[in-house]
VEXPA-961319 format. One record per atom (N, C-alpha, C): x, y, z; atom name; chain; residue number from 0; residue in one letter. Coordinates in pm, 1 decimal. Example, Ala and Ser with C-alpha at 12.3 -4.5 7.8 and 13.67 -1.06 7.14 Angstrom:
2
{{1319.0,-569.0,780.0},N,A,0,A}
{{1230.0,-450.0,780.0},CA,A,0,A}
{{1320.0,-330.0,780.0},C,A,0,A}
{{1285.0,-225.0,708.0},N,A,1,S}
{{1367.0,-106.0,714.0},CA,A,1,S}
{{1290.0,3.0,787.0},C,A,1,S}
END
This chain:
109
{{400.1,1968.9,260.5},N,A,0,X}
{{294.1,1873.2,283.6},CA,A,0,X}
{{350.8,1756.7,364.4},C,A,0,X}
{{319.2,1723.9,442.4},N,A,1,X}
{{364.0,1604.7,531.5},CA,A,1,X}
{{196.4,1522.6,567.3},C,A,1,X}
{{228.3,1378.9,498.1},N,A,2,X}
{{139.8,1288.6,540.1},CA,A,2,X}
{{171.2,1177.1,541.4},C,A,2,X}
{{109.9,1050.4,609.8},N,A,3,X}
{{145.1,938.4,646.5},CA,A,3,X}
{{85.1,828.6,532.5},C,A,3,X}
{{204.9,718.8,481.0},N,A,4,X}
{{158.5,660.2,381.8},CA,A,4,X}
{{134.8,483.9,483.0},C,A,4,X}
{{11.7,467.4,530.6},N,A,5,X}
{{85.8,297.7,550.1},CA,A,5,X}
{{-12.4,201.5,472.6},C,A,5,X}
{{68.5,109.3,478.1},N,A,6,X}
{{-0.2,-39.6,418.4},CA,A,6,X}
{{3.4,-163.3,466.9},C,A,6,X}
{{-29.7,-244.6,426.4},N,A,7,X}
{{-23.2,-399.8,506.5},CA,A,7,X}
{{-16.1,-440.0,620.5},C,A,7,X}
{{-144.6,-333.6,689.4},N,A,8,X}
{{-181.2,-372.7,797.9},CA,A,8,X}
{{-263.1,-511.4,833.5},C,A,8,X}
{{-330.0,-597.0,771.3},N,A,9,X}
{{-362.6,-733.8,718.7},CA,A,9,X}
{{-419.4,-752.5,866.3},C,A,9,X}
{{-558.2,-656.7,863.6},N,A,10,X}
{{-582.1,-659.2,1008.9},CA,A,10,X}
{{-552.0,-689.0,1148.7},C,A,10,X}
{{-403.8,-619.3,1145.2},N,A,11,X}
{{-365.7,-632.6,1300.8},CA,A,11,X}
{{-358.2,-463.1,1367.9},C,A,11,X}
{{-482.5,-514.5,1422.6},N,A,12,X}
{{-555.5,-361.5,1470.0},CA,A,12,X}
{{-431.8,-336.8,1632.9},C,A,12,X}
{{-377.7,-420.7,1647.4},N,A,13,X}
{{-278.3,-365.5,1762.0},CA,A,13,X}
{{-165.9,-247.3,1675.6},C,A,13,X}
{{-99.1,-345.3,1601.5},N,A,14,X}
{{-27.1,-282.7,1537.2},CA,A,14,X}
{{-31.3,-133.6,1455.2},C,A,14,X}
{{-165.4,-145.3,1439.1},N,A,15,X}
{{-239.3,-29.4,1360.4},CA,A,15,X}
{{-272.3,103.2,1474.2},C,A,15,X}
{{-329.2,48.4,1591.2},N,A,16,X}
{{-339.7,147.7,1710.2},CA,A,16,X}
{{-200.5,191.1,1715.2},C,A,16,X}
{{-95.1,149.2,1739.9},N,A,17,X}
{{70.0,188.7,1750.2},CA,A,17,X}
{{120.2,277.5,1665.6},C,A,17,X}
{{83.3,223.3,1520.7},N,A,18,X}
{{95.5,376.3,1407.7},CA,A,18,X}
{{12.0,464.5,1361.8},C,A,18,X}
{{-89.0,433.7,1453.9},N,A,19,X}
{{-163.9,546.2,1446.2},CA,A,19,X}
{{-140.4,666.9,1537.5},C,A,19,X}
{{-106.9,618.3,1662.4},N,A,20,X}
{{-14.5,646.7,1778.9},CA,A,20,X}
{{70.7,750.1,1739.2},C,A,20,X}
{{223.8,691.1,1674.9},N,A,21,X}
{{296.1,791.6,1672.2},CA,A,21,X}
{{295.4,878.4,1568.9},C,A,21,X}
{{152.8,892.7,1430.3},N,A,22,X}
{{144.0,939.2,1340.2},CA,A,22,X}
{{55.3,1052.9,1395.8},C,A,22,X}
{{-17.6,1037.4,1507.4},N,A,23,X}
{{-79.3,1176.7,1559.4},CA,A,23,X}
{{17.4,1251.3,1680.9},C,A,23,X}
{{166.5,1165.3,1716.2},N,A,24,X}
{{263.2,1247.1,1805.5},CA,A,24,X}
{{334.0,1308.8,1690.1},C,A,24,X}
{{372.0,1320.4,1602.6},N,A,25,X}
{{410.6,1411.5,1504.2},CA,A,25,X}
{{309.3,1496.7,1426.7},C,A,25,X}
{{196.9,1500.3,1529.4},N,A,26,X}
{{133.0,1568.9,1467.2},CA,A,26,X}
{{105.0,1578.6,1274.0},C,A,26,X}
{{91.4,1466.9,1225.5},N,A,27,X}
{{59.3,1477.9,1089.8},CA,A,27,X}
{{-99.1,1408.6,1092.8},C,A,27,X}
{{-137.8,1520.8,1000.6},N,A,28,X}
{{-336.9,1542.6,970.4},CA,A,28,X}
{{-371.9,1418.7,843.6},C,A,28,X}
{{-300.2,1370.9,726.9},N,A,29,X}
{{-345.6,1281.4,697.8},CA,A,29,X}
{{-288.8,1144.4,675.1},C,A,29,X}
{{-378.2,1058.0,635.9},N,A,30,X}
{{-361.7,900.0,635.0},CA,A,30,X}
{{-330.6,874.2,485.5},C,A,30,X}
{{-285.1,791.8,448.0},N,A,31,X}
{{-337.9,755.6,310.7},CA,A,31,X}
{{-301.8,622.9,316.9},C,A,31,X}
{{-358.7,474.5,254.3},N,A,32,X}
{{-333.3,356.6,311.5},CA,A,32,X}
{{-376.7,284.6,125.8},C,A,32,X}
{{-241.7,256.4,87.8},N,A,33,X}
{{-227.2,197.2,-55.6},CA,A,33,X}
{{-268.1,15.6,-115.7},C,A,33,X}
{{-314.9,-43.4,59.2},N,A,34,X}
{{-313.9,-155.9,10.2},CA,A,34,X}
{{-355.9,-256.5,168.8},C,A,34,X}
{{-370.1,-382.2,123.5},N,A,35,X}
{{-352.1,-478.6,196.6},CA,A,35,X}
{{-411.3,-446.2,365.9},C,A,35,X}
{{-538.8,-403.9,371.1},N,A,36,X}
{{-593.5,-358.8,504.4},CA,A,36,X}
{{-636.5,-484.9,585.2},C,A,36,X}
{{-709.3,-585.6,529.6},N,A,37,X}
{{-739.5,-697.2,583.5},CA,A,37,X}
{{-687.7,-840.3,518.1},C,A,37,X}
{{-671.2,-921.5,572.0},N,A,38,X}
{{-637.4,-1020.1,539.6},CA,A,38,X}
{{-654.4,-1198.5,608.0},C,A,38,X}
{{-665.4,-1315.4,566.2},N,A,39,X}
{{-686.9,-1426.7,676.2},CA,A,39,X}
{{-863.7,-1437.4,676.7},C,A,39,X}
{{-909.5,-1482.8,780.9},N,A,40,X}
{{-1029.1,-1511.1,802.4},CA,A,40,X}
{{-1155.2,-1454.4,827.3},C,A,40,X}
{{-1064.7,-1289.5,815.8},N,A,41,X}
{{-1190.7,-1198.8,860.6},CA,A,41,X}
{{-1276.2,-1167.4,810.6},C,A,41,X}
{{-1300.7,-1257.4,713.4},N,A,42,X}
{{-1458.1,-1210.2,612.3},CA,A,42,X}
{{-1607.2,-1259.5,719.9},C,A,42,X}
{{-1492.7,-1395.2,813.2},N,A,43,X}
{{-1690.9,-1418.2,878.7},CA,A,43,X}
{{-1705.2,-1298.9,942.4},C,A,43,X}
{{-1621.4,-1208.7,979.7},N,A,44,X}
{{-1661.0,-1098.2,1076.7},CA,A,44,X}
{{-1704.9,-954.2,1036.9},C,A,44,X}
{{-1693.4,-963.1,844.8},N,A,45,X}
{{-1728.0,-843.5,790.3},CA,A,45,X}
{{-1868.7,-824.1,739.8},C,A,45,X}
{{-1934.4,-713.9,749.0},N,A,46,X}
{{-2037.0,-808.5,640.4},CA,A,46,X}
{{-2029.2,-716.8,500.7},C,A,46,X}
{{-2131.0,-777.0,452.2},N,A,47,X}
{{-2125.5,-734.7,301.1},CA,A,47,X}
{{-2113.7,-574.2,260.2},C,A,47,X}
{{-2155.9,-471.7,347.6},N,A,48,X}
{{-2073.5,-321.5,302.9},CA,A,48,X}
{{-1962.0,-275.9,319.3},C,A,48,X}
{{-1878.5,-375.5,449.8},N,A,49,X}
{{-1710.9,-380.2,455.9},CA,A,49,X}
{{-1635.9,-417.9,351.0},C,A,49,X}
{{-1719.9,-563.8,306.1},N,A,50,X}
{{-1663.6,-616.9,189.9},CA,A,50,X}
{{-1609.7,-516.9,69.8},C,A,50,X}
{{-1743.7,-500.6,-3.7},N,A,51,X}
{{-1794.5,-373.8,-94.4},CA,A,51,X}
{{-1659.5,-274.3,-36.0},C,A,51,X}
{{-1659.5,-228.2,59.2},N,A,52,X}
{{-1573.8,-89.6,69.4},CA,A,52,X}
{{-1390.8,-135.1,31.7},C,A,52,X}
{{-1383.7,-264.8,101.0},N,A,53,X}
{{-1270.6,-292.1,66.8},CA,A,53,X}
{{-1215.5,-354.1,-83.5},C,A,53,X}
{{-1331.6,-427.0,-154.5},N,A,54,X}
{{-1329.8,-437.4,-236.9},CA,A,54,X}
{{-1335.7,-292.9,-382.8},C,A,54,X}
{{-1369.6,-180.5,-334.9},N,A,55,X}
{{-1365.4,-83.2,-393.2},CA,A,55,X}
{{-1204.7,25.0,-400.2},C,A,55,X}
{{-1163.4,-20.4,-322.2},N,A,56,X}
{{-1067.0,51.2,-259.7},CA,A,56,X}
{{-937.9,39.0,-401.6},C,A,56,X}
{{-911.9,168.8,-477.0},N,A,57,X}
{{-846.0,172.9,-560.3},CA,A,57,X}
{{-662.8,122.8,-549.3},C,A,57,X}
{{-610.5,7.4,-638.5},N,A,58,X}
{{-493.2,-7.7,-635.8},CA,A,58,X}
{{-383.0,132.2,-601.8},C,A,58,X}
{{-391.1,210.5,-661.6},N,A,59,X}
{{-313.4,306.5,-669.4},CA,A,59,X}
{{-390.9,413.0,-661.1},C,A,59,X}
{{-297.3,555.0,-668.2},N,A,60,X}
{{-378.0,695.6,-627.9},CA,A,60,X}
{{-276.1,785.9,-658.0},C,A,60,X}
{{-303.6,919.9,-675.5},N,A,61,X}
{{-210.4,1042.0,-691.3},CA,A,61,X}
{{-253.8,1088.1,-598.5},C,A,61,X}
{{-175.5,1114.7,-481.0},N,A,62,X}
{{-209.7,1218.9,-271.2},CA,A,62,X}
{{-174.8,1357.2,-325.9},C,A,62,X}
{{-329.8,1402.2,-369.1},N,A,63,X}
{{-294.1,1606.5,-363.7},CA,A,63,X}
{{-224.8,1622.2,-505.2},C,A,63,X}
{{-241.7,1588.4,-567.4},N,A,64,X}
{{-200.9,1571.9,-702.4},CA,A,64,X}
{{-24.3,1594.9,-729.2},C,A,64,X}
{{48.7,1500.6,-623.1},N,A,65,X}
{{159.6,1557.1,-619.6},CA,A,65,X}
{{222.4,1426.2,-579.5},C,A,65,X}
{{132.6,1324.6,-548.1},N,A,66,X}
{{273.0,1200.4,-485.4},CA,A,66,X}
{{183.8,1098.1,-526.5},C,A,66,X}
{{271.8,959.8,-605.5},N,A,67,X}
{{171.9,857.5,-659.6},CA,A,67,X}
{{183.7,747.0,-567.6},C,A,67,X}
{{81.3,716.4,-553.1},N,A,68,X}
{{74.7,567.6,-420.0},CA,A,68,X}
{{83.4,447.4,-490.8},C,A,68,X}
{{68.8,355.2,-464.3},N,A,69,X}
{{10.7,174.4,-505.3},CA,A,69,X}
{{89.9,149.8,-353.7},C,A,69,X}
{{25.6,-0.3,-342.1},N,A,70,X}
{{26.7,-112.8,-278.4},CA,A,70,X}
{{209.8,-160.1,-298.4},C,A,70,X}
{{177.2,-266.6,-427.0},N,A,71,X}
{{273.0,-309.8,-521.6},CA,A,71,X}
{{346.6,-256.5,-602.1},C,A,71,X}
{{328.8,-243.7,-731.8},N,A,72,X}
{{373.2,-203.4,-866.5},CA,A,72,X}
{{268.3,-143.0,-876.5},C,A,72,X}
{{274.2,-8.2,-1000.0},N,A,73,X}
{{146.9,75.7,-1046.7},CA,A,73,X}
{{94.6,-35.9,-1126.1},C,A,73,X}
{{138.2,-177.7,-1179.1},N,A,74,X}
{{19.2,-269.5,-1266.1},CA,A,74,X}
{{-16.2,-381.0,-1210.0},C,A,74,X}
{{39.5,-399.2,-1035.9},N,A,75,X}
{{-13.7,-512.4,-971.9},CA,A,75,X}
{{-9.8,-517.4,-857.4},C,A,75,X}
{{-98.1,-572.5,-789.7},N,A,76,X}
{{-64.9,-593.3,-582.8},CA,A,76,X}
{{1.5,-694.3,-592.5},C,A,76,X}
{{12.3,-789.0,-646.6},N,A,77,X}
{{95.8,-907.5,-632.4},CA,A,77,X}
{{230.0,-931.7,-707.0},C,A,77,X}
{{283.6,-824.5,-726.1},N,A,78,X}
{{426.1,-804.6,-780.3},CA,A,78,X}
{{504.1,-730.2,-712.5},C,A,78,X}
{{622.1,-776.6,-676.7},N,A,79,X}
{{744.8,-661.0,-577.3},CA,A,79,X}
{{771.5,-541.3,-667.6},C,A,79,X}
{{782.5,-436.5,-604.0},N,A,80,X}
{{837.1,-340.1,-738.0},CA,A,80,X}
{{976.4,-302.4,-692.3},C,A,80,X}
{{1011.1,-345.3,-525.8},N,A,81,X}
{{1162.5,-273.6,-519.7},CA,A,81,X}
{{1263.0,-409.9,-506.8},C,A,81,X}
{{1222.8,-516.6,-534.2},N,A,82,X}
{{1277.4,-658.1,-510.2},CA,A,82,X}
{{1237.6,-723.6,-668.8},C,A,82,X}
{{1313.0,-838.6,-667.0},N,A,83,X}
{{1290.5,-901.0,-803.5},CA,A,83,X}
{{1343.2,-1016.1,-774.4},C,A,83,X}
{{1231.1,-1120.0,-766.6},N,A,84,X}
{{1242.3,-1273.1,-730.3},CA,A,84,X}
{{1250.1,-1375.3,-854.0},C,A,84,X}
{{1356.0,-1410.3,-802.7},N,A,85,X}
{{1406.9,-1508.0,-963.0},CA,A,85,X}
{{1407.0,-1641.5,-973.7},C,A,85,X}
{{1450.1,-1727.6,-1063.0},N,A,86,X}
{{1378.2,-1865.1,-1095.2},CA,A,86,X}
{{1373.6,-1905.5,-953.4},C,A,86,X}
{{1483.3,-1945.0,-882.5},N,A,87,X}
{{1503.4,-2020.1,-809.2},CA,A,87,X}
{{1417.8,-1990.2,-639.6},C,A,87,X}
{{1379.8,-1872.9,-650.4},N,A,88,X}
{{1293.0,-1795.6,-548.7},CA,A,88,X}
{{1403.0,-1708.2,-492.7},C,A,88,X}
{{1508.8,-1689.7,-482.0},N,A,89,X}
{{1599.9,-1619.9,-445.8},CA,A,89,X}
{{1542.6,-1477.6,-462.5},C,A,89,X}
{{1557.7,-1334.9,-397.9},N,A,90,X}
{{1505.6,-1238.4,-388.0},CA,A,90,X}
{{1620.3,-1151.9,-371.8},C,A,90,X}
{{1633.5,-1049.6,-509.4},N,A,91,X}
{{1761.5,-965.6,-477.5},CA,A,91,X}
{{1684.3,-823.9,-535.7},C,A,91,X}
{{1759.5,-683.9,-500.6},N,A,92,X}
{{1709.5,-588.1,-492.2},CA,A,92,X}
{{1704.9,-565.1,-686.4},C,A,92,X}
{{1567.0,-481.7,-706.9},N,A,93,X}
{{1564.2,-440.6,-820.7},CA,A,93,X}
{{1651.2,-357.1,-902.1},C,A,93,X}
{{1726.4,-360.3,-989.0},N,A,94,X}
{{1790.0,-257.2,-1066.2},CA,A,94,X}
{{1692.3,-113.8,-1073.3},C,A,94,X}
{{1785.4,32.6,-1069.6},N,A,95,X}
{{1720.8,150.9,-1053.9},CA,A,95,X}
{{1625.3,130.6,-1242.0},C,A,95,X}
{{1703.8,73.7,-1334.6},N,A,96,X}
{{1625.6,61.6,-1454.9},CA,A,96,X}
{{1502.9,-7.4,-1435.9},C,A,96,X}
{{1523.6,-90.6,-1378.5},N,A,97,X}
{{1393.9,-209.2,-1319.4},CA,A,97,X}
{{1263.9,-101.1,-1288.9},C,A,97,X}
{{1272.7,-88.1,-1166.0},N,A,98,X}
{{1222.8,22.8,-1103.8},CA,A,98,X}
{{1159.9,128.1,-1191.2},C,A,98,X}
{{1216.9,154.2,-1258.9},N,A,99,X}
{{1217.3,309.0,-1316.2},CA,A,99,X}
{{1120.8,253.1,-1440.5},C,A,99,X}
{{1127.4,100.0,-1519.6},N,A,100,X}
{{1055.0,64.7,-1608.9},CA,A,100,X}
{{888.5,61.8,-1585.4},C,A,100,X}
{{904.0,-26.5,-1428.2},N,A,101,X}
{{764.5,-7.5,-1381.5},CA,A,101,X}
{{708.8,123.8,-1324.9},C,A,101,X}
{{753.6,194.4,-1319.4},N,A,102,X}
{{660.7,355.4,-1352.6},CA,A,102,X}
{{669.8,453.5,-1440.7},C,A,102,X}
{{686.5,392.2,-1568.4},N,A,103,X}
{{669.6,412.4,-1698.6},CA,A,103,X}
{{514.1,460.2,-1675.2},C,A,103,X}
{{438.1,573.1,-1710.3},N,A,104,X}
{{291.9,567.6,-1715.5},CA,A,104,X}
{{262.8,650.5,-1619.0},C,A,104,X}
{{343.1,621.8,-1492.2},N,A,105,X}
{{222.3,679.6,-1377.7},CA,A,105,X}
{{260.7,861.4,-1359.2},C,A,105,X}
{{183.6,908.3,-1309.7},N,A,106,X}
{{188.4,1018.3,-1278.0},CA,A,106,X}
{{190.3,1095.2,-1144.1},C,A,106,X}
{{311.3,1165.8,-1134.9},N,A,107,X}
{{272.6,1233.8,-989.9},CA,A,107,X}
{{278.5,1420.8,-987.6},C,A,107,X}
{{194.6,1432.3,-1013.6},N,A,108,X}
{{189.7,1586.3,-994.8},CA,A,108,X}
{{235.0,1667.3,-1176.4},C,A,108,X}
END
């Protein structure tokens, strides 16, 4: 199975044309997009069934019942899951226990 996972595109549709680009020169058939599609001011430009769609759009997912997605962490968009920011704001990489605590639960396949 080969498919393309992206996220936090935070509406920069250039950037998004570019990986969309080289995700159809490798020839791979699907998308799957875990998070963070729009972002900033673009609500005057959405209207209310964009909203709705983006607002529906599930944190996390199992792709083909075999690979588990999220954004963030499987219990938040607004938490690092491979970084771990400490009192001081300093940002150092998560322990594999770390890691491994926050997907306690989830399921892939």
């Amino acid at each position: 199975m080969r498919f393309a996972a992206i996220a936090d595109v935070h509406g920069n549709h250039l950037a998004l044309e570019a990986v969309i680009a080289d995700i159809r020169a490798q020839n791979i058939d699907e998308i799957v997009n875990p998070g963070d599609m729009a972002s900033g001011p673009l609500d005057a430009r959405l209207d209310a069934a964009h909203l709705d769609w983006l607002r529906a759009v599930r944190p996390s997912c199992v792709f083909r019942d075999q690979v588990f997605l999220c954004h963030a962490t499987p219990d938040s968009d607004e938490v690092y899951w491979l970084e771990t920011v400490l009192a001081d704001g300093a940002v150092r990489m998560s322990s594999l226990e770390e890691i491994e605590k926050a997907a306690a639960g989830t399921r892939s396949g």
